[in-house]
C-alpha positions, 0 to 999 in steps of 0.5 A: 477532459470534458469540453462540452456540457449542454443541458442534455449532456451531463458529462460532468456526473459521469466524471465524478466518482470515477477511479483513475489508476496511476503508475507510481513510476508515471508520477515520479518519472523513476521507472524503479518505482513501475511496480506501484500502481496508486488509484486516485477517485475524482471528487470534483470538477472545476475549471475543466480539471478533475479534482481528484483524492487518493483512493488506494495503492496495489502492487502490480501482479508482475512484481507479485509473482516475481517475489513468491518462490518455493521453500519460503513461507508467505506472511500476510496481514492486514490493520485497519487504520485510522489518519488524523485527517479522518480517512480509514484505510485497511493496509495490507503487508505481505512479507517473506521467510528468509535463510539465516546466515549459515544455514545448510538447509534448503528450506526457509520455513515458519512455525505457526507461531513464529508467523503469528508473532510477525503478524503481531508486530507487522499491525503494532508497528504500522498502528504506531506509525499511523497514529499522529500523522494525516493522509498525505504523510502517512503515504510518505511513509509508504511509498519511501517504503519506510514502513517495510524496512522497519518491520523487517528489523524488527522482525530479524532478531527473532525470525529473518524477513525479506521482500517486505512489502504493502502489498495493497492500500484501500480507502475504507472511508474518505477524509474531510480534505477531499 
């Protein structure tokens, strides 16, 4: 909050284009939701009060490090997406092999080919689901973590996934409701 702004004192630009990082559980006052943190930038300020636009999402590293294991292979991708209302984001997914129903061995790993094939369909499937929708929907669907559980049936009749993720979220380019 800026209470003084003399001549001298341009308190204000220092306040715009700032980058604030919130935790999702913060927001919504669910402590389920702590290990999302979104980034907001300040656009604007009017009436004592930062206008602020969505600029990113992240995982947490704790979150992160509490999903890797050993005898599992790691598959991370990411699409560059474009929103209805002009905002460019480049989506990063991370998902992980898991055991099939049965299965004896230890390991749960993925041939190249298999983890190409799950890249392949992890970009059609969130392209597909960011084609007609503007910013405000689009993070609707990731944070009710949608996109995740459709990727991962779609991926289980071929290769089994689990902990499917977005991992990150960035603003390439803003939109033009700032």
């Amino acid at each position: 909050m800026v209470d003084k702004i003399t001549p001298s004192n341009h308190s204000v630009e220092k306040l715009k284009n700032r980058v604030y990082e919130v935790s999702v559980a913060d927001l919504s006052r669910n402590e389920d939701l702590a290990y999302r943190k979104l980034k907001f930038k300040c656009n604007d300020y009017q009436n004592g009060s930062c206008l602020t636009g969505f600029y990113g999402m992240e995982l947490t590293r704790d979150k992160l490090c509490s999903l890797v294991r050993k005898w599992q292979t790691i598959i991370d991708s990411f699409v560059d997406i474009k929103t209805k209302d002009g905002y460019f984001l480049r989506i990063f997914v991370i998902a992980f092999s898991r055991r099939k129903r049965k299965q004896i061995k230890k390991c749960s790993y993925f041939n190249s080919s298999q983890v190409r094939t799950i890249r392949r369909k992890i970009i059609e499937i969130v392209s597909k689901e960011s084609l007609n929708c503007n910013i405000k929907e689009f993070f609707e669907k990731f944070n009710s973590e949608k996109l995740s559980r459709e990727i991962e049936q779609t991926c289980i009749r071929t290769t089994p996934l689990q902990n499917v993720f977005i991992k990150k979220v960035k603003v390439l380019e803003m939109g033009s409701d700032l």
